[in-house]
C-alpha positions as CSV (number, residue, x, y, z in Angstrom):
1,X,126.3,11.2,137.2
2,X,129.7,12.3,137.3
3,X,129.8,12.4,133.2
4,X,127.0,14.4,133.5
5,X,128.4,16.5,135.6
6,X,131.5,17.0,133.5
7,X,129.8,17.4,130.3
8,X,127.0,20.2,131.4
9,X,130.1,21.9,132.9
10,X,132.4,22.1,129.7
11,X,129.9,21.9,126.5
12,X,130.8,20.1,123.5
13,X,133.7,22.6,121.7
14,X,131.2,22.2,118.1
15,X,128.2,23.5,120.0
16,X,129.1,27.5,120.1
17,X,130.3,27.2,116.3
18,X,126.8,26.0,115.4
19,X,124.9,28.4,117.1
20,X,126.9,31.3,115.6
21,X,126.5,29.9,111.8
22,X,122.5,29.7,112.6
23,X,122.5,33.3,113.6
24,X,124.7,34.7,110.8
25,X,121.8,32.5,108.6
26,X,119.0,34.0,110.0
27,X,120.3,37.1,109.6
28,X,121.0,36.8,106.0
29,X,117.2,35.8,105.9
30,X,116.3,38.8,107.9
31,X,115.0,42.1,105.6
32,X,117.4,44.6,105.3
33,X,116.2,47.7,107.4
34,X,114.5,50.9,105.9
35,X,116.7,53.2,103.8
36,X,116.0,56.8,105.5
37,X,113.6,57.8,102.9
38,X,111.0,55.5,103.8
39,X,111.8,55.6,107.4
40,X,111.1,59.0,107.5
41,X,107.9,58.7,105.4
42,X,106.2,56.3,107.6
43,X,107.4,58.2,110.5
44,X,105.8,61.5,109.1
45,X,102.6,59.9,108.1
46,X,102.2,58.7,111.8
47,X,102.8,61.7,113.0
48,X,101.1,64.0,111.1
49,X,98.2,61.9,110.9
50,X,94.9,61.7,108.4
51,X,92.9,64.7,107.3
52,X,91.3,66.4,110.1
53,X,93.3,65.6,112.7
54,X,93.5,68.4,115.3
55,X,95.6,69.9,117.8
56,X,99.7,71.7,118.2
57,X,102.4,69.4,116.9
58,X,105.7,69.7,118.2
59,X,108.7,68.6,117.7
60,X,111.9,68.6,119.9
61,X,110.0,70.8,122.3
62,X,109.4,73.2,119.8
63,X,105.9,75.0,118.4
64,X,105.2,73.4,115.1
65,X,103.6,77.1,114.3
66,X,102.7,75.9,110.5
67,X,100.3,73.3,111.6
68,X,97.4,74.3,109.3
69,X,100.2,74.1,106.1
70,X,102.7,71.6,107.3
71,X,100.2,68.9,107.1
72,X,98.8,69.6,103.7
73,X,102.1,70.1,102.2
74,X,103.1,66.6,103.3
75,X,99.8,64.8,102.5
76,X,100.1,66.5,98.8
77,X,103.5,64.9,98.6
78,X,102.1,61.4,100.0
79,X,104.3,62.1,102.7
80,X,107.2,61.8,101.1
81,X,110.5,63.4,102.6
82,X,111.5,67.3,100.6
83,X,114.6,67.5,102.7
84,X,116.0,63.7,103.3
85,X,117.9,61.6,101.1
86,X,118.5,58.0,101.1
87,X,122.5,59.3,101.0
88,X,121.8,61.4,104.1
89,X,123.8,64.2,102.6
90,X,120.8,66.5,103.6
91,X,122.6,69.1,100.8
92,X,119.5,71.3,100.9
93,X,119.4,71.6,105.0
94,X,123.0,72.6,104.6
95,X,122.0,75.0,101.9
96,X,119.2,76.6,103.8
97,X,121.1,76.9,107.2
98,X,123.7,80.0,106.2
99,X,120.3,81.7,104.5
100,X,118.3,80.9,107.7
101,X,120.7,82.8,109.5
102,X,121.1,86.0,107.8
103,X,117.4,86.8,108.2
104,X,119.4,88.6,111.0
105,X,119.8,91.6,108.3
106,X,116.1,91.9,108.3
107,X,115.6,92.5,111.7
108,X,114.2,88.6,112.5
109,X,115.6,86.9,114.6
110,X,116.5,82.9,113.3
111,X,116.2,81.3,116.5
112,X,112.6,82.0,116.0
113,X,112.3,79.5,113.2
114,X,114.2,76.2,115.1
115,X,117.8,77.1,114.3
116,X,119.0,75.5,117.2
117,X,116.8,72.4,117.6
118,X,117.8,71.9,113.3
119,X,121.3,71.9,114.3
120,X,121.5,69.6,117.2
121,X,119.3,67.2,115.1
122,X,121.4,67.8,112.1
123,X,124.5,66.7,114.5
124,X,123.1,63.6,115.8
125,X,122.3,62.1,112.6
126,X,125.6,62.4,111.0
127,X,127.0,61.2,114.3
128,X,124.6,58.5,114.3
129,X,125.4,58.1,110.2
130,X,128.9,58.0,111.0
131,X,128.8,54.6,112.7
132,X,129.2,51.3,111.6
133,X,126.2,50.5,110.0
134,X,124.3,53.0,111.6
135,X,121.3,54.7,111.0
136,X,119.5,57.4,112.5
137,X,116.3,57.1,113.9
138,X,112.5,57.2,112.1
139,X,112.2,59.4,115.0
140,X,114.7,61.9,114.3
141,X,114.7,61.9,110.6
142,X,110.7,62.7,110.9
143,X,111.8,65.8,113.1
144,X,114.3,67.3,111.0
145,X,111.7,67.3,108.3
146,X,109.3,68.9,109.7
147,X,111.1,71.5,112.1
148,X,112.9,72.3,108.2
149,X,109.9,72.8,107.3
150,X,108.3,74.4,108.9
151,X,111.3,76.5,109.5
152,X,111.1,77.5,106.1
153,X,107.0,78.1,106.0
154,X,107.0,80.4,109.7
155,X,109.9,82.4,108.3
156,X,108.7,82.8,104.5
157,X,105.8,83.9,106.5
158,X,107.8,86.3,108.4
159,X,109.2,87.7,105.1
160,X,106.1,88.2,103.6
161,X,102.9,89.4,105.9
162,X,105.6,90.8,109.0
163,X,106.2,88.4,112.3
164,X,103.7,90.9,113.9
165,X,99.9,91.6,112.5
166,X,99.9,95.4,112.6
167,X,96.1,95.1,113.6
168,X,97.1,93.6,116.7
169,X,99.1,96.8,117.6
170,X,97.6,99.6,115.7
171,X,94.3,99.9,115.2
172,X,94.6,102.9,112.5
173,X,96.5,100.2,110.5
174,X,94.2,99.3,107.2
175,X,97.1,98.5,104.4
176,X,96.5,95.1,102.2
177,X,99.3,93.1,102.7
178,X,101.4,90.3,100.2
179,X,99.8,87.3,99.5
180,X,102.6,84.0,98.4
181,X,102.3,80.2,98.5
182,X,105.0,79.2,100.4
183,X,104.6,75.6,99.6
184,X,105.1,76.4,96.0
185,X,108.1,78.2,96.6
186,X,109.7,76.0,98.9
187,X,109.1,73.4,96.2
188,X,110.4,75.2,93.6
189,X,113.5,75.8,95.8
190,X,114.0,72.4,96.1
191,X,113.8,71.3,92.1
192,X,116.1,74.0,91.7
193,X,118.4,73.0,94.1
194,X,118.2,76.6,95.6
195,X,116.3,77.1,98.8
196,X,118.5,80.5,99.8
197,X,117.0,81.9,96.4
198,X,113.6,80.1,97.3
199,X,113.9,82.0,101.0
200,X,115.3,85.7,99.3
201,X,112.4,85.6,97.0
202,X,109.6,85.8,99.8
203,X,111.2,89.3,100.9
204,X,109.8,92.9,99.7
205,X,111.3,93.5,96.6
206,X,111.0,97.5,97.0
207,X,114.4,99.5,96.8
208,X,113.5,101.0,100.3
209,X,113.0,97.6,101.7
210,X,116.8,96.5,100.3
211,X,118.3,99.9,101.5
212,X,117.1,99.6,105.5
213,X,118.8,96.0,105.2
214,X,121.8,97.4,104.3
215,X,120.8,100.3,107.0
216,X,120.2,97.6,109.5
217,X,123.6,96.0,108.9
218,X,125.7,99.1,109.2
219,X,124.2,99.6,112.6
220,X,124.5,96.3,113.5
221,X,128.4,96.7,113.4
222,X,128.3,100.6,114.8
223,X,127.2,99.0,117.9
224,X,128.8,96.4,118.1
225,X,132.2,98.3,117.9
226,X,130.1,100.4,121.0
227,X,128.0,103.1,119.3
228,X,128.8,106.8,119.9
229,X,129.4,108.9,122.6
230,X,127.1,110.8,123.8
231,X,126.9,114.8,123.5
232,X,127.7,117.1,126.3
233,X,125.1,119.4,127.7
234,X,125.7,123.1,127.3
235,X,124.6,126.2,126.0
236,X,123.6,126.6,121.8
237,X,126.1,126.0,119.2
238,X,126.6,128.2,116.0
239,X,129.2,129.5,113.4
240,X,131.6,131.6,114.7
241,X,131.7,129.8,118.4
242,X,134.8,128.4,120.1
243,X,133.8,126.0,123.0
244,X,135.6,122.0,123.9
245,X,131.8,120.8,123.5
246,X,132.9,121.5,119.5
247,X,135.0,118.7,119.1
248,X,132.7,116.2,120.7
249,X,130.4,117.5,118.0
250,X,132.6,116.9,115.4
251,X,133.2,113.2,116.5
252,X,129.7,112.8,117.2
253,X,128.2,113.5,113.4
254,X,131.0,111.9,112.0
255,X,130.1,108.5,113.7
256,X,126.7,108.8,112.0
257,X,128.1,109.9,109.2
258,X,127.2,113.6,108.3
259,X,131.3,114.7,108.6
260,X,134.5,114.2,107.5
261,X,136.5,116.6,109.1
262,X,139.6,118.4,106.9
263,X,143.0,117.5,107.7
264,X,144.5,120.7,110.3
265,X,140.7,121.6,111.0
266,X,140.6,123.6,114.6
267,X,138.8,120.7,116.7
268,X,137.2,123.2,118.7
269,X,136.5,125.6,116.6
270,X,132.6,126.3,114.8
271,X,133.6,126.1,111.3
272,X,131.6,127.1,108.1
273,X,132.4,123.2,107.2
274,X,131.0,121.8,110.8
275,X,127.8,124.2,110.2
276,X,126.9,122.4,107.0
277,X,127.5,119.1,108.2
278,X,125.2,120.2,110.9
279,X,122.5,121.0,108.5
280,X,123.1,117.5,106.8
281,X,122.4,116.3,110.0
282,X,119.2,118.3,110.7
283,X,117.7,117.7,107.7
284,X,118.6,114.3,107.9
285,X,116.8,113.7,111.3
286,X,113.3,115.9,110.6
287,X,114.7,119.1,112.3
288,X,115.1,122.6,111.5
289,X,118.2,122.8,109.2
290,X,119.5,126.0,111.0
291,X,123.2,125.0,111.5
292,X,122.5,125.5,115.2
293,X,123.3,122.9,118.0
294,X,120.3,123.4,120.3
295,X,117.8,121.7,122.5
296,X,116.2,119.7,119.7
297,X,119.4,119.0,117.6
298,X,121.3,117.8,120.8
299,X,118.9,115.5,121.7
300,X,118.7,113.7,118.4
301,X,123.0,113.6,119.2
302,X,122.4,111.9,122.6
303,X,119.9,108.9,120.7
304,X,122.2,106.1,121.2
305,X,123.3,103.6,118.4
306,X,121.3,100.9,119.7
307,X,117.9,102.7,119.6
308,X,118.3,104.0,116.1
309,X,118.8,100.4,115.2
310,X,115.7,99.3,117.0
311,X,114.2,102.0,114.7
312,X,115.6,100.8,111.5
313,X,114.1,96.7,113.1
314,X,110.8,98.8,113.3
315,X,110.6,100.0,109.7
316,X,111.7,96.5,108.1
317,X,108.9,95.1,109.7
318,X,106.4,97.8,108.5
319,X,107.6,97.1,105.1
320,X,106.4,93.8,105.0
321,X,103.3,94.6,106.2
322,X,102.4,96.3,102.8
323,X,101.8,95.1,99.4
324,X,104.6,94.9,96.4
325,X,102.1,97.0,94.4
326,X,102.2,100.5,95.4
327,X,100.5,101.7,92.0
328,X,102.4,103.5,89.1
329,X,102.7,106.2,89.4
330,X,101.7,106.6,93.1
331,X,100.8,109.1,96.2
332,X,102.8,108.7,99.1
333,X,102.1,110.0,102.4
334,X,105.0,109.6,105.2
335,X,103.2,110.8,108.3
336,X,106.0,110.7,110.5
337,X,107.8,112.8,107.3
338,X,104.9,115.3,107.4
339,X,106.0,114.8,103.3
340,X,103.7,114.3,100.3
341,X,105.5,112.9,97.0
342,X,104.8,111.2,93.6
343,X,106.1,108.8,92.4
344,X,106.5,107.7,88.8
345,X,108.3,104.7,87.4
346,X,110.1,104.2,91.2
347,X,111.6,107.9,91.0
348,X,110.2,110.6,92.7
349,X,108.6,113.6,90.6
350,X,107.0,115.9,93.1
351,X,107.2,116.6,96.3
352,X,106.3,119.1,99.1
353,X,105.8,119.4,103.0
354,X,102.4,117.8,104.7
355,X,100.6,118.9,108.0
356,X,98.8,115.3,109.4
357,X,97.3,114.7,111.9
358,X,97.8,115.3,115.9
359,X,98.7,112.9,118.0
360,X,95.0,112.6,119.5
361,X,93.3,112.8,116.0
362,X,96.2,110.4,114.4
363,X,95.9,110.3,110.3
364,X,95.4,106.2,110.3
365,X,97.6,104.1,107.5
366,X,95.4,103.1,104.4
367,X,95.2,103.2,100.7
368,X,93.0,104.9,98.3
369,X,92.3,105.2,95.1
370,X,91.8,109.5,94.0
371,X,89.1,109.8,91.9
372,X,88.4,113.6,91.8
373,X,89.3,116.6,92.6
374,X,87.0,119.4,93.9
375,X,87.6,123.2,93.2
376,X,86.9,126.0,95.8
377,X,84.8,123.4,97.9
378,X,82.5,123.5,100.8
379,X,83.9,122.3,104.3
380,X,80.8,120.3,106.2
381,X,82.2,119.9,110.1
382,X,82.3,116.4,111.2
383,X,80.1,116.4,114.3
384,X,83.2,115.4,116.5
385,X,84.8,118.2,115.3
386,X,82.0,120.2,116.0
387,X,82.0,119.2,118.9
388,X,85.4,119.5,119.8
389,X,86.4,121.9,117.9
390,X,84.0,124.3,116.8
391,X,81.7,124.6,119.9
392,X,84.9,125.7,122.7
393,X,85.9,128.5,120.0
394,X,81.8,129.4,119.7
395,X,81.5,130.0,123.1
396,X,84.5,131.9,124.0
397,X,84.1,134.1,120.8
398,X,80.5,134.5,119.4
399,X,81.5,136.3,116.5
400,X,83.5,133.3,115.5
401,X,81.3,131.1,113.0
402,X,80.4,135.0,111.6
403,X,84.3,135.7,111.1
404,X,85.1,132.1,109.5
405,X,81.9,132.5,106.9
406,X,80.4,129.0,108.9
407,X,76.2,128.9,108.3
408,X,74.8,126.9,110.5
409,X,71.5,124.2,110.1
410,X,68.8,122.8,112.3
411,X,69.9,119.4,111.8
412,X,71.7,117.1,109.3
413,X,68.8,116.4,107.8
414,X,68.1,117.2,103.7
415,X,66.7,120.9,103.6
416,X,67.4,121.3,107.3
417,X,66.2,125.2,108.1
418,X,69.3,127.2,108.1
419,X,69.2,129.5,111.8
420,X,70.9,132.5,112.8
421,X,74.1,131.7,115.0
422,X,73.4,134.9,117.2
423,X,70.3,133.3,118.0
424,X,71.4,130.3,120.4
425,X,72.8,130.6,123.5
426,X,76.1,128.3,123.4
427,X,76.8,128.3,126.6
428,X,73.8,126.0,127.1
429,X,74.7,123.7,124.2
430,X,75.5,120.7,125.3
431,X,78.2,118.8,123.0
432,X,77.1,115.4,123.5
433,X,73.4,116.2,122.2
434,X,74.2,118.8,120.0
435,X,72.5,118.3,116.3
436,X,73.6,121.5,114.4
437,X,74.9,120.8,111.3
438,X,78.1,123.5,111.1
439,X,79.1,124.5,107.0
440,X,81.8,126.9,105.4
441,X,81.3,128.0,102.3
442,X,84.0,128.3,99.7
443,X,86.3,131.3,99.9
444,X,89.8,132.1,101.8
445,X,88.9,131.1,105.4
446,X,87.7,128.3,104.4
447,X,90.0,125.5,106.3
448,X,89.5,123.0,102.5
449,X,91.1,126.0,100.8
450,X,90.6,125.7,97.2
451,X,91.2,122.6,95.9
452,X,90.4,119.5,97.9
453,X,92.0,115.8,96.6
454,X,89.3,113.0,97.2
455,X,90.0,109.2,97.8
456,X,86.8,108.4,99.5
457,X,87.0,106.3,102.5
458,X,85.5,105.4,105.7
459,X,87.6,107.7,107.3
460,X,86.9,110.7,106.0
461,X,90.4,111.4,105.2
462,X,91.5,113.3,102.0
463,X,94.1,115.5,100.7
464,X,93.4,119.6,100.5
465,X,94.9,122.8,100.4
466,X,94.9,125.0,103.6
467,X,94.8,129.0,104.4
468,X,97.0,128.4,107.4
469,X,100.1,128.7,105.2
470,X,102.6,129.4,107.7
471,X,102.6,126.1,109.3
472,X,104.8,124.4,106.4
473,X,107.9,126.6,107.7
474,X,108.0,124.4,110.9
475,X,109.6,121.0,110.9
476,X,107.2,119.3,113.3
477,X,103.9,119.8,111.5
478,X,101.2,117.6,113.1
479,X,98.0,120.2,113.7
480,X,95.8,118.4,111.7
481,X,92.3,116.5,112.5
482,X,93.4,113.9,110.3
483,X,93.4,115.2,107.3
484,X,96.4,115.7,105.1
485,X,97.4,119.3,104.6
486,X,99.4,119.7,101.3
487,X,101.9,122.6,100.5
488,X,101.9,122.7,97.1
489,X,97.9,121.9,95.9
490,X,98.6,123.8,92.5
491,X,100.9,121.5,91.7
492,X,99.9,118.9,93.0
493,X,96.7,119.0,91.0
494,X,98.7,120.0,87.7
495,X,100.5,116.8,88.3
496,X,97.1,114.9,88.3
497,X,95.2,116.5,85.3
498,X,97.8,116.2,82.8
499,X,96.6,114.4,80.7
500,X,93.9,116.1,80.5
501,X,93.2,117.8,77.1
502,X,90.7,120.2,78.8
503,X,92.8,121.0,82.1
504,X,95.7,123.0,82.2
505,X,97.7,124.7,85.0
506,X,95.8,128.2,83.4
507,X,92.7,126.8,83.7
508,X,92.9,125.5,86.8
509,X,94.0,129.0,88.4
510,X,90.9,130.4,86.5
511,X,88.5,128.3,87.7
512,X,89.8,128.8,90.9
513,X,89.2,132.6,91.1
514,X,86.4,131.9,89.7
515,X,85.1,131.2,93.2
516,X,82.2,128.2,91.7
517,X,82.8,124.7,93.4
518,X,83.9,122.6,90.3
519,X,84.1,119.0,89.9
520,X,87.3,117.1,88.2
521,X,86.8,113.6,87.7
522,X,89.6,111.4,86.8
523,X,89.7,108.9,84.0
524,X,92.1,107.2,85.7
525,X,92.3,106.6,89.5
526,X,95.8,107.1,91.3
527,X,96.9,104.7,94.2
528,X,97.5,106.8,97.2
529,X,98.9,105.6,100.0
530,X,99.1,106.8,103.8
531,X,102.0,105.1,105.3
532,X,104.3,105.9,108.4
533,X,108.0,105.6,108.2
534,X,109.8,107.1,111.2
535,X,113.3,105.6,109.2
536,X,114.3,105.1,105.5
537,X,117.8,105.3,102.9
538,X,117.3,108.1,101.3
539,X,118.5,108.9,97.6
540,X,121.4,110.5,99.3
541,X,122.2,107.0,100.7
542,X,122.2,107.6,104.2
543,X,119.4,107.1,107.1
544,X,117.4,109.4,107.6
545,X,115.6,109.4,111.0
546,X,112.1,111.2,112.1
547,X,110.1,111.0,115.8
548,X,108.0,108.5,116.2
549,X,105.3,111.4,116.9
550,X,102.3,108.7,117.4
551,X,104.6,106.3,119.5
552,X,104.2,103.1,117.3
553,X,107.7,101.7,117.2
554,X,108.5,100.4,120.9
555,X,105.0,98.3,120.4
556,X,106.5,96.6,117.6
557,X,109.6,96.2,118.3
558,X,107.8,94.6,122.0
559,X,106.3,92.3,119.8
560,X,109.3,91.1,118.0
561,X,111.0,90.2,120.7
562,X,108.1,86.9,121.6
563,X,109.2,84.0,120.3
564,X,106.6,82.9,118.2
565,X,107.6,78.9,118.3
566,X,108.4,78.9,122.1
567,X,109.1,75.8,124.0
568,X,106.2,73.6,124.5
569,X,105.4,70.9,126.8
C-alpha cells in the first residue's frame, strides 16, 4: 500500500513524454483548417441561405439594405468570396475604402454605407491574422463580405437613382431616372483590379453634375475655415455713397467670390469697381442686377455659408435623380431660373427669360418630347382655371370675357350651343358646378399669344408666347398657371424649324399676321425637359444661387440626413 501510495503520487518520469508524442501524432493526423476562402464561402452560404429565403440580414448590427441583390450576386458566384483572399491581403477592401469616403464630395454621407463597421472588422482580422497561426473567424470573414458588399451595391445605388426617391417628396416629380447593374460593375471592378473606377463610373457623367462636386468641395472648406460674416443692416447702397457698412460689403462678396478689391481702394468708399462686382453678384444669385445694396440683395449677403452648401447637397442629389440622356440637342427649363435654353452638342445656343408657374399652381418636373408647333392658336380654359380664375374676374367686371375676346359654350360637349355672356347672372354661378366651357380666340389678348410649343402631356403643360410682355423685366417671374411663358417665341421657333425647307423666320412672321391658326409638325421630336435647379456652376465657373420659390430643398436635404442602414436589432 505504501508503494502505491508513492507511485500514484510521483508518476513514472516516461509517462508525460508519451502523452505529449501521441498528441503532436494526432495532430499531424488532424486536417489542416480551412484557408479563408472557403471559410468564408461556407460561412456566406449559411447565411445567406437557398433561394427564397425571406427576411432583413444584418450584419454587425447593421441593415444589410441590398437584400434583394446581395443574395443573387452571391448565389451567381456559387458563393464564392469577391473581396477575400486566401493571403488575406484584402487589396481591393483597401482599394475601395479611400473611394468610399470621398462620396463626401457628392453630398453622401459614407457612414451610410458601413464605413465604420468595414473598418473595425477590417482591424480585427489583421489583428487576428497577425498571430501565430491565427485565423480569423468564418464569422467575421462572412461579414466583411457582405457589409463590402453591399457597401458597394447601397452606395452605387446612391450614385445612380439619388439616396432619396423624389416621389416620396415631391409629388410634381415625373423625370425617368438611370438604370445600371451594379453587380456587373462591381464585378468588372474587381477583374480590373479597380473598384474606385468601378464606384466613379456609377456617378452622373454631365458636366453640371462634376462642377457642383467641385462646388460642394469649395464650400466644404469656406465653412470649415467659419463661413462669412454676416452684413450689417442699414439703409440702400449705391455708387457714389460713403458709409462703414461699405467695407463689410467689400469683404462680404469677396468671400463668395464676386471681388477682388485693387490695391489702395477706399474701403468705405462706393466705387464704380464695388458696383460691378455687385452686379456680378446679383446676377449671380437671381436678383435684379442694379448695382444697388438693398432689401433683397442684403438678404442674399446675410445666407450663411453653411445653408448655401446645403443647397449645393440639394442639387447633387436632384442630379441623380435624372437620366444621362437629356436628348441632343435639348429644351431645358430651370424653373427656379425662370430660364429657357437650347442646347446643342452640351453648349448652349439659345436662351431667354421664362415666367412658370406660381407657387400654388407649381410647373411639375417632367420630360416631353415637342412635336408641333401651333400658330395664332385658340386658348380653351381649363375648368380649374375657370373656375379660379376666370369666374372672380367675371363677376367683379362683366365686360371682362367681352374685353378679352373669350366666347363662351353650354357645355364641353362637341357642338355645345354657344350663349351670350351678358345673358347669365354670375353672381349665381356656382364654381364647383359650373359647366361652361370658356374659349379665346386667336388675336393679341389672347393669353397663348401667337405661337404655342406643344409636348403633349397629362399635365397640360406646354411652352407659348404671352401678351403680358412686361413681366420678363422682373427677376422673380413666377405668375404663371403652370405653363411656361417664353420671351423670345420667334426665336425660339426659328430654332426648331430649321431644317425646314418650307419654314423660314419670313414665313413664320407671315403666317403669323396672317391671323389663321396653323399647324407645324416636326419630323423630328425635341427632348424637353422641365427641371428645377435652385444651384449650378455656371460657364463663368462660379455658383450661381436662385430661391427655392416652391420650397423643395429643406425636404431633401431632411431626407438625406436618415440613415438608410441604421442599427438593427
Amino acid at each position: 500500500m505504501e508503494y502505491s501510495r508513492k507511485t500514484a503520487r510521483h508518476p513514472a518520469p516516461w509517462i508525460p513524454i508519451f502523452f505529449s508524442i501521441a498528441a503532436a501524432v494526432v495532430q499531424s493526423c488532424a486536417p489542416p483548417p480551412p484557408r479563408p476562402v472557403e471559410s468564408a464561402r461556407a460561412a456566406l452560404e449559411l447565411r445567406v441561405g437557398p433561394p427564397g429565403s425571406q427576411g432583413p440580414i444584418f450584419c454587425r448590427r447593421d441593415r444589410i439594405c441590398g437584400s434583394d441583390v446581395l443574395p443573387d450576386f452571391y448565389r451567381a458566384r456559387g458563393f464564392r468570396p469577391a473581396w477575400i483572399d486566401d493571403g488575406l491581403t484584402l487589396a481591393d477592401a483597401a482599394a475601395y475604402l479611400p473611394a468610399l469616403r470621398q462620396v463626401t464630395e457628392d453630398g453622401l454621407n459614407p457612414e451610410n454605407y458601413h464605413l465604420g463597421a468595414i473598418e473595425a472588422l477590417l482591424a480585427e482580422i489583421k489583428a487576428a491574422s497577425a498571430k501565430k497561426k491565427g485565423q480569423p473567424r468564418p464569422e467575421d470573414l462572412a461579414d466583411l463580405e457582405m457589409l463590402l458588399t453591399d457597401s458597394f451595391f447601397l452606395c452605387g445605388s446612391h450614385l445612380v437613382h439619388g439616396q432619396v426617391n423624389p416621389e416620396t417628396i415631391q409629388s410634381e416629380w415625373f423625370i425617368k431616372g438611370r438604370t445600371e447593374d451594379l453587380a456587373a460593375a462591381l464585378e468588372k471592378g474587381l477583374a480590373g483590379g479597380d473598384i474606385p473606377g468601378a464606384l466613379d463610373s456609377l456617378r452622373p457623367s454631365h458636366a453640371v453634375y462634376r462642377g457642383l462636386r467641385k462646388a460642394f468641395r469649395d464650400y466644404t472648406a469656406i465653412v470649415a475655415a467659419g463661413g462669412w460674416p454676416a452684413f450689417p443692416a442699414g439703409p440702400k447702397l449705391k455708387r457714389g455713397d460713403r458709409d462703414p457698412r461699405i467695407g463689410a460689403l467689400r469683404t462680404s462678396p469677396a468671400a463668395m467670390g464676386d471681388h477682388s478689391p485693387p490695391a489702395g481702394a477706399d474701403q468705405l468708399f462706393f466705387d464704380s469697381g464695388l458696383e460691378e462686382s455687385v452686379v456680378a453678384f446679383q446676377r449671380r444669385h437671381g436678383l435684379e442686377p442694379d448695382g444697388v445694396v438693398g432689401l433683397n440683395t442684403s438678404a442674399a449677403l446675410n445666407v450663411p455659408a453653411h445653408q448655401r452648401l446645403t443647397q449645393i447637397r440639394a442639387n447633387l442629389e436632384r442630379w441623380r435623380w435624372i437620366t444621362h440622356d437629356l436628348g441632343d440637342p435639348y429644351i431645358l427649363i430651370n424653373v427656379a431660373d425662370f430660364r429657357v435654353s437650347v442646347v446643342e452638342g452640351g453648349k448652349e445656343v439659345l436662351s431667354m427669360a421664362a415666367i412658370v408657374g406660381r407657387p400654388y399652381r407649381r410647373t411639375p418636373d417632367f420630360s416631353g418630347k415637342l412635336s408641333y408647333i401651333e400658330i395664332n392658336p385658340s386658348w380653351t380654359v381649363p375648368p380649374k382655371l375657370a373656375r379660379e380664375d376666370i369666374l372672380p374676374k367675371t363677376r367683379e367686371n362683366p365686360g371682362y370675357l367681352n374685353d378679352k375676346g373669350i366666347r363662351i359654350f353650354e357645355n364641353w360637349t362637341a357642338g355645345a350651343r354657344e350663349i351670350d355672356p351678358d345673358g347669365v347672372d354670375w353672381a349665381q354661378v356656382d364654381p364647383d358646378r359650373m359647366s361652361y366651357k370658356f374659349r379665346q380666340d386667336p388675336g393679341p389678348q389672347n393669353a397663348l399669344g401667337r405661337i404655342k410649343f406643344m409636348f403633349p402631356n397629362k399635365f397640360d403643360v406646354y411652352l407659348h408666347d404671352t401678351p403680358d410682355r412686361g413681366l420678363f423685366s422682373r427677376a422673380v417671374r413666377n405668375f404663371s398657371s403652370g405653363c411656361i411663358r417664353v420671351e423670345k417665341p420667334v426665336e425660339l421657333a426659328e430654332y426648331i424649324i430649321r431644317d425646314s425647307p418650307e419654314w423660314d423666320r419670313e414665313k413664320l412672321l407671315a403666317a403669323m399676321e396672317a391671323g389663321e391658326t396653323r399647324i407645324i409638325r416636326l419630323r423630328n421630336s425635341l427632348s424637353v425637359n422641365l427641371l428645377y435647379w435652385t444651384a449650378w456652376l455656371a460657364d463663368d465657373a462660379k455658383v450661381h444661387f436662385r430661391e427655392d420659390i416652391y420650397l423643395r430643398d429643406a425636404a431633401i436635404f431632411r431626407a438625406l440626413e436618415q440613415n438608410p442602414s441604421g442599427p438593427g436589432p
